[in-house]
C-alpha positions as CSV (number, residue, x, y, z in Angstrom):
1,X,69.4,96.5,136.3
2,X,67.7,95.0,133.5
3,X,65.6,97.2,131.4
4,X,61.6,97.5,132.4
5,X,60.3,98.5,129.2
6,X,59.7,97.1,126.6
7,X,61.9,96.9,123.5
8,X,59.7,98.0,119.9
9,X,62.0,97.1,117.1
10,X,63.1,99.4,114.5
11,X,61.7,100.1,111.5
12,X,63.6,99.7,108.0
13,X,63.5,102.9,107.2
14,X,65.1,103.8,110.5
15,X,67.8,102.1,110.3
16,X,69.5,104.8,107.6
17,X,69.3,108.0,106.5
18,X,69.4,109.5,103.0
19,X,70.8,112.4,101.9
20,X,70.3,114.5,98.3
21,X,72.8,114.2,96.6
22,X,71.7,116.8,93.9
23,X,72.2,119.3,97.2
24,X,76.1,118.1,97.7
25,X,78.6,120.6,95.7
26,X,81.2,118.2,94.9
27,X,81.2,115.0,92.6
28,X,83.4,112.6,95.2
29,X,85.5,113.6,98.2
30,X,88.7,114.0,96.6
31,X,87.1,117.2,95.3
32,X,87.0,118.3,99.4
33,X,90.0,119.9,100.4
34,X,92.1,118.0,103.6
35,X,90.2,118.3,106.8
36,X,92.1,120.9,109.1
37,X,91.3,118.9,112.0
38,X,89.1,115.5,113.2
39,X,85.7,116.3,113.1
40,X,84.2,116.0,116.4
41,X,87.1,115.0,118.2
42,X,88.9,118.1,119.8
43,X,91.0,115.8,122.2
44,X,92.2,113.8,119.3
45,X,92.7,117.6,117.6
46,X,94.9,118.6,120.5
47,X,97.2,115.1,121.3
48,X,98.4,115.5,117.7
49,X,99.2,119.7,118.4
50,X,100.6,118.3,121.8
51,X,102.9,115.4,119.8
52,X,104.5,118.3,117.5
53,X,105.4,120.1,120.3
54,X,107.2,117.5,121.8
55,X,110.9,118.2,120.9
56,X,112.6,115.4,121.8
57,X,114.2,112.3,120.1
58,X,112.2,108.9,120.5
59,X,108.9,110.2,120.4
60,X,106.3,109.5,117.4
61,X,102.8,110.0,116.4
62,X,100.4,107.2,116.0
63,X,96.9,107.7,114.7
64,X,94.4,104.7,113.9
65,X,91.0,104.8,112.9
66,X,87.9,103.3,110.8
67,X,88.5,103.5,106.6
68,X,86.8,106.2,105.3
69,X,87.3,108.7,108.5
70,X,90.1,111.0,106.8
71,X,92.7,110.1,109.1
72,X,95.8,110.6,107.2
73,X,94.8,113.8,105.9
74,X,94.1,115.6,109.4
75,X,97.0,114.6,110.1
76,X,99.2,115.3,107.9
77,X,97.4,118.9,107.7
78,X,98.4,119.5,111.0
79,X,102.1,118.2,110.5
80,X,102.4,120.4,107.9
81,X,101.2,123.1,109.8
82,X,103.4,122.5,112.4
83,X,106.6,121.6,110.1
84,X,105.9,125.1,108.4
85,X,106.7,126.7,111.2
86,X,110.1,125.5,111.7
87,X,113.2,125.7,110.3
88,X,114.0,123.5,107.4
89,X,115.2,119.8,108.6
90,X,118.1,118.2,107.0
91,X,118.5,115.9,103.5
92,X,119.0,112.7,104.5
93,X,120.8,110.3,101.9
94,X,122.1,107.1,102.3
95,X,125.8,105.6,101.2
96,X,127.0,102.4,100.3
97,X,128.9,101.2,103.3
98,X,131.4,98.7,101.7
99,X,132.6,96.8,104.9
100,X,128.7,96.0,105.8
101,X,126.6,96.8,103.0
102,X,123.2,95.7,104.8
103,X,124.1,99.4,107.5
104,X,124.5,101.7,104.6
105,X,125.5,105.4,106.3
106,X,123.4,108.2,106.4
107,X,124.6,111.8,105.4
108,X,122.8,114.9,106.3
109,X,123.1,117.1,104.1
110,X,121.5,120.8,103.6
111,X,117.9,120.8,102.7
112,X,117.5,121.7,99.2
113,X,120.9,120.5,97.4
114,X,119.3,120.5,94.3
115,X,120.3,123.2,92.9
116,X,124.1,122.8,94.1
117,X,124.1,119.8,92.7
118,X,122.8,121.1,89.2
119,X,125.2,124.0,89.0
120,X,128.3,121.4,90.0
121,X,127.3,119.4,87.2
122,X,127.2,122.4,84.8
123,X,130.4,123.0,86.1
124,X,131.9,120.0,84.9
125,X,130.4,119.9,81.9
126,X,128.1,116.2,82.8
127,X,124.6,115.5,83.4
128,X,123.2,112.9,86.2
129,X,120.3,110.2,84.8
130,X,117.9,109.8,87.4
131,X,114.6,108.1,88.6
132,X,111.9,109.4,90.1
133,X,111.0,107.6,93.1
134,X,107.4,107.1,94.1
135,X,105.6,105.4,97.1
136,X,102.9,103.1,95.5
137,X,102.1,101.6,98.5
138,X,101.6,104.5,100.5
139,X,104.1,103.0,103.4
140,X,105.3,105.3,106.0
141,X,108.7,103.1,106.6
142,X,109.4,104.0,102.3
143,X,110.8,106.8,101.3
144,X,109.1,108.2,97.4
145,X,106.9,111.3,96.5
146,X,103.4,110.1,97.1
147,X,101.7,109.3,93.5
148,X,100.0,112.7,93.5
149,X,102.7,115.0,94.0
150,X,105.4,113.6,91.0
151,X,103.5,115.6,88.1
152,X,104.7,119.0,90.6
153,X,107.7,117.6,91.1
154,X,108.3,116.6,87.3
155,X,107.4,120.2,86.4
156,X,109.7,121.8,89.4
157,X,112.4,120.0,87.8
158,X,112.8,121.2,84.3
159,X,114.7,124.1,85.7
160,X,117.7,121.6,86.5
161,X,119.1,120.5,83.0
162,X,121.8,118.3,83.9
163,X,119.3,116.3,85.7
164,X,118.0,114.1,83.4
165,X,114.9,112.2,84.7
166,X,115.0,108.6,82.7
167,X,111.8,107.6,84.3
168,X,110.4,106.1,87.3
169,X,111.2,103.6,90.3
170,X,109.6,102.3,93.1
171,X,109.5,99.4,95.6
172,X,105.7,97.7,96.0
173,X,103.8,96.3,98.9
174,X,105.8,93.4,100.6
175,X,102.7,91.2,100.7
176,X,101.1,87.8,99.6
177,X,98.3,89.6,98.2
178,X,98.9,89.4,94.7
179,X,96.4,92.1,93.9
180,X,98.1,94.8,96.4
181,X,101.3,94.7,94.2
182,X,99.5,94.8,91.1
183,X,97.8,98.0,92.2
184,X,101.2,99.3,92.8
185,X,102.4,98.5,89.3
186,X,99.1,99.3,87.9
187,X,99.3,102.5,89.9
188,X,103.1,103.2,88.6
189,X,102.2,102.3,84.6
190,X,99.7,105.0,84.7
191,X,101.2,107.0,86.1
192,X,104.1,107.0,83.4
193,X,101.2,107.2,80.8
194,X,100.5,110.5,82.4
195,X,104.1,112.0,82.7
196,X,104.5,111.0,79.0
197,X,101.5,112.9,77.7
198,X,102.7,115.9,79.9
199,X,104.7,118.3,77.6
200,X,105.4,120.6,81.2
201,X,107.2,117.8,82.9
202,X,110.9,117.1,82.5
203,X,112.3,113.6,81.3
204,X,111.3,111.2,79.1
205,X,109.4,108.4,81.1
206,X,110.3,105.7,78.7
207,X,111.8,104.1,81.9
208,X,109.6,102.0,84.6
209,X,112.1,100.3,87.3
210,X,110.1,98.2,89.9
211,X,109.8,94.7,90.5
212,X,112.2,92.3,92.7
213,X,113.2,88.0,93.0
214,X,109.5,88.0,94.2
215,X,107.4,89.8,91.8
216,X,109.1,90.4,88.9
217,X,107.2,88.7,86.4
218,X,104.4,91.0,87.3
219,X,106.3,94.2,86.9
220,X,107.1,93.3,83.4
221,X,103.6,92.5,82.6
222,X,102.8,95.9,84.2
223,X,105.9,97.3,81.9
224,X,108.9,97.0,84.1
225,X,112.0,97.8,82.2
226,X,114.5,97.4,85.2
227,X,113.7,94.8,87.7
228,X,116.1,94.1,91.0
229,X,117.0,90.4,91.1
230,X,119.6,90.3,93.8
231,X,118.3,87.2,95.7
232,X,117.3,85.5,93.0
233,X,121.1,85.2,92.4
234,X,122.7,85.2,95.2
235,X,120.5,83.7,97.9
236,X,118.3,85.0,100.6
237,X,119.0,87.6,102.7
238,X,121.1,87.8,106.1
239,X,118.1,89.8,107.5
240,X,114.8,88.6,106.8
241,X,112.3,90.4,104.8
242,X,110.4,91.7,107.6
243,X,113.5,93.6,109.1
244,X,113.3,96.0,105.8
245,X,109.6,96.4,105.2
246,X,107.5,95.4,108.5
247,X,103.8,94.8,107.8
């Protein structure tokens, strides 16, 4: 039915709402702690409780929302939650397989073989250089410590000393958008700047390895000092791109 009275317009000033910000308690929001759950949304609360319960192969989580909302971090509060209260899942690592080395083969291993691995090298008298690797693209299909958990990790390591951290390594966005993979690299060579001014963190930092065939020249100019050329050399890929890193 179409609407019998009449429509006043609004106002300017009711069209938004200020707020005083000399009464807010934090400077931006990455001084607020992770939201425990969705604000107003108690069914959205319970589907994600309801999706950890779910103990069965084949079934994942998928949350989408407005930027700005906190979605990934009510989430991952509550997967966190939920993983706590569980036993410990397997390492996964993954092997050169020789006879088709686009399926390399996954090992589980037990979680935490840190420290096994440490004390076999003291054993034999070697130590093991190693990157650390870091998501800069904050991609859930890469594995990497997200940027603002390496410092913690750098620190938790100095109690291996046959691991030698060498520096860090990661793979950026697989885009066209020239400035997403500069904010990856950008992302990366500060946070080496960081590590380097950290006398708490083990390693040395003075290595940065990211960069491929596509966008190496701009992970040297962010301070690259490995790059990965492989089809650059030797052709294009069996797979396409896509199949590795889907967008």
């Amino acid at each position: 039915m179409p609407h019998s009275e009449p429509v006043a317009p609004l106002a300017p000033d009711r069209l938004y709402r200020s707020a005083d910000i000399a009464a807010l308690d934090f400077t931006t929001t990455r001084d607020l702690a992770p939201l425990s759950e969705f604000a107003d949304q108690p069914r959205a609360h319970e589907a994600i409780r309801f999706g950890t319960e779910i103990a069965v192969r084949g079934f994942n989580i998928f949350a989408i929302g407005a930027n700005g909302a906190r979605i990934q971090g009510s989430v991952r509060a509550l997967l966190e939650d939920a993983a706590a209260k569980r036993p410990k899942p397997s390492d996964w690592v993954y092997v050169n397989n020789f006879a088709a080395p686009y399926r390399p083969m996954a090992i589980a291993l037990p979680p935490g073989r840190a420290p096994a691995l440490d004390q076999a090298l003291d054993d034999q008298g070697r130590s093991l250089d190693v990157f650390l690797q870091v998501n800069s693209s904050d991609e859930p299909q890469k594995f990497g410590l997200p940027p603002d958990e390496v410092e913690a990790f750098a620190i938790a390591l100095k109690a291996y000393s046959t691991l030698r951290v060498r520096g860090l390594m990661t793979l950026a966005v697989l885009s066209d958008d020239q400035w997403a993979i500069r904010a990856c690299f950008e992302q990366m060579r500060d946070l080496q700047r960081k590590l380097q001014r950290n006398d708490d963190v083990a390693g040395s930092y003075e290595e940065l390895s990211m960069g491929m065939s596509g966008d190496l020249e701009l992970a040297i100019e962010y301070g690259a000092t490995t790059v990965r050329v492989g089809q650059a050399i030797f052709g294009p890929r069996p797979m396409p791109d896509n199949y590795w890193s889907p967008q």
